[in-house]
C-alpha positions as CSV (number, residue, x, y, z in Angstrom):
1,X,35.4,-27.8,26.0
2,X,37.4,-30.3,24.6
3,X,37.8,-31.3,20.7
4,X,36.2,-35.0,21.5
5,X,33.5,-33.4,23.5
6,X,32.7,-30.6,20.9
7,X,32.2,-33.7,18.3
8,X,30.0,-36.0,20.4
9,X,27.5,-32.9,21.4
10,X,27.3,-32.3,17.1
11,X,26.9,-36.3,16.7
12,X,24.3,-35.9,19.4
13,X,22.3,-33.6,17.7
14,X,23.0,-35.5,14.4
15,X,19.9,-37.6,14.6
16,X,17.5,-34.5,15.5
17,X,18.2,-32.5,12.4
18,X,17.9,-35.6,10.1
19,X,14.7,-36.8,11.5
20,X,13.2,-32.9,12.0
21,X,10.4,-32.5,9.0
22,X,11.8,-29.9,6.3
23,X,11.5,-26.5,6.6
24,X,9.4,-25.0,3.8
25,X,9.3,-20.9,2.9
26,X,5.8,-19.9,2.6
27,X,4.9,-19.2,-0.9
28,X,4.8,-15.7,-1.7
29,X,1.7,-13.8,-1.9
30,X,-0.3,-12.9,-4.6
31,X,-0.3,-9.5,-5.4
32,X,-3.8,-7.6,-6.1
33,X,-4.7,-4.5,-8.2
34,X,-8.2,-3.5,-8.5
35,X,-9.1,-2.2,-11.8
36,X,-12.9,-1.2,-12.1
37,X,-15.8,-1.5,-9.7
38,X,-19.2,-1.0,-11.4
39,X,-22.9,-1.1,-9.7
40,X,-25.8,-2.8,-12.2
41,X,-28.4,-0.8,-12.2
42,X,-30.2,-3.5,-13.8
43,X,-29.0,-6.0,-10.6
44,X,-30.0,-4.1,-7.8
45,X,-27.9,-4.9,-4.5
46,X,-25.1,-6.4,-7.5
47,X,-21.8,-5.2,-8.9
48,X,-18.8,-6.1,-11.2
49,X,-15.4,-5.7,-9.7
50,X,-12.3,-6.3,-11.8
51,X,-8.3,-6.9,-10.3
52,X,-5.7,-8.2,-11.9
53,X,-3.6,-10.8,-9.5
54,X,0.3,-11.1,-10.1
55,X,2.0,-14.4,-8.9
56,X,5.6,-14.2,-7.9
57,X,7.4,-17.9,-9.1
58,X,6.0,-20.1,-6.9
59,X,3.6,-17.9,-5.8
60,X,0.3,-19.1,-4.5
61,X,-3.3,-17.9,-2.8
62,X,-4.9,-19.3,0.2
63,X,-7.7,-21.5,0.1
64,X,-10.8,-19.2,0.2
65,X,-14.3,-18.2,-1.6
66,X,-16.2,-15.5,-3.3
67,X,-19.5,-15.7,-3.0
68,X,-19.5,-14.4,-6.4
69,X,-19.3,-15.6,-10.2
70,X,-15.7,-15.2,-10.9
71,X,-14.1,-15.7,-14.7
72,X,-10.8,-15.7,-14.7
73,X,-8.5,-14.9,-17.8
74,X,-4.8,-15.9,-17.8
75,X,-2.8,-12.8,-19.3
76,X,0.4,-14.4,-18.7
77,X,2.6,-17.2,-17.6
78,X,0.7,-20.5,-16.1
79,X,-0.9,-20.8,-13.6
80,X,-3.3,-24.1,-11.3
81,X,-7.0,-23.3,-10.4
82,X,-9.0,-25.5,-8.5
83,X,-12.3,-25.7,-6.4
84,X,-12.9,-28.3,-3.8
85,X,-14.3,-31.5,-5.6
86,X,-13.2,-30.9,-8.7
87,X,-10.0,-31.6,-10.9
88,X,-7.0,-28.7,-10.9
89,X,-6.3,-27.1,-13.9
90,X,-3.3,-25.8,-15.2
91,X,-3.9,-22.3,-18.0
92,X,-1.8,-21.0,-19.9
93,X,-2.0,-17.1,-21.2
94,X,-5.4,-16.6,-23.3
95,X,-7.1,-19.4,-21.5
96,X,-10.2,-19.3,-18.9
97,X,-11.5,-20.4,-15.5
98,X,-14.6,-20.3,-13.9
99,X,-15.4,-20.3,-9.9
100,X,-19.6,-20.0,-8.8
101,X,-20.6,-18.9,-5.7
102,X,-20.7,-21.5,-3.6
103,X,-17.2,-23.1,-4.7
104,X,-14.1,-23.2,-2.4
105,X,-10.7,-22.2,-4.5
106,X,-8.9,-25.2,-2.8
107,X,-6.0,-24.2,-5.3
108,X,-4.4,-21.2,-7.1
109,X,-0.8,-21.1,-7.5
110,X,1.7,-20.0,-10.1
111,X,2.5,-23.8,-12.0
112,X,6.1,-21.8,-12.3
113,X,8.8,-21.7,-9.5
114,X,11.3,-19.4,-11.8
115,X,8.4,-17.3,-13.9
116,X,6.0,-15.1,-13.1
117,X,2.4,-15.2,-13.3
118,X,-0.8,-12.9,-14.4
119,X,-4.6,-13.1,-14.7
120,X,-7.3,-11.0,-14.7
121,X,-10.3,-12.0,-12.4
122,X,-14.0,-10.2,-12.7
123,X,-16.2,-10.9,-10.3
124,X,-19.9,-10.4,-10.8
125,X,-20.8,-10.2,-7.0
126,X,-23.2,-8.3,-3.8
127,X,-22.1,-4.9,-3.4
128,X,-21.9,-5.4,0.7
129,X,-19.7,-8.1,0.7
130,X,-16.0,-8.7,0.6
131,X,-14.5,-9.9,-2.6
132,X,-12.3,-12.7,-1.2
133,X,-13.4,-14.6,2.2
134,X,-10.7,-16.6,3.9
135,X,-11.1,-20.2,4.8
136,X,-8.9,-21.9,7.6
């Protein structure tokens, strides 16, 4: 193939690349460490299970649900909680959050893209069913 048509096949395909939408890495999972599961005797069908969740930078969770109370406690970096309707917020280490049952966590994401994140989550939820549901 010749020089002149090696250059009009790349300005050919100039127009593609600068049009194609960017390419964006999928943020990096949470990791999860349970801690402490604990039946209420005083709760029947009810337990408390604690994890701790570490956010790479730019880390971030999928929207999804509990079906539990969950309280969440920043233990370090910052971090953006929100539940569909309401306003995000961005905590800082030492600072709170709280999710009710019926709430969809529309957002959860480290607010850093060079630091990492931790918090600690306690759930107070039904012993036969999952701690996180997924919602597409």
């Amino acid at each position: 193939m010749s020089q002149l048509n090696k250059i009009l096949c790349l300005a050919g395909l100039l127009p593609a690349v600068l049009l194609a939408p960017p390419v964006r890495a999928a943020a990096p999972e949470p990791v999860v460490t349970p801690l402490f599961t604990q039946a209420l005797a005083d709760f029947p069908g009810k337990e408390v299970l604690m994890i701790t969740v570490d956010y790479a930078p730019g880390g971030a969770d999928p929207v999804h649900r509990h079906d539990a109370h969950g309280f969440i406690y920043v233990l370090e970096g910052s971090i953006v909680m929100g539940v569909q309707g309401g306003k995000e917020h961005t905590l800082n280490a030492g600072q709170t959050f709280y999710e009710g049952p019926a709430d969809l966590h529309t957002v959860g994401r480290n607010a850093s893209k060079t630091k990492p994140a931790k918090f600690l989550v306690w759930l107070l939820k039904d012993k036969d069913k999952p701690a996180v549901i997924p919602v597409k």
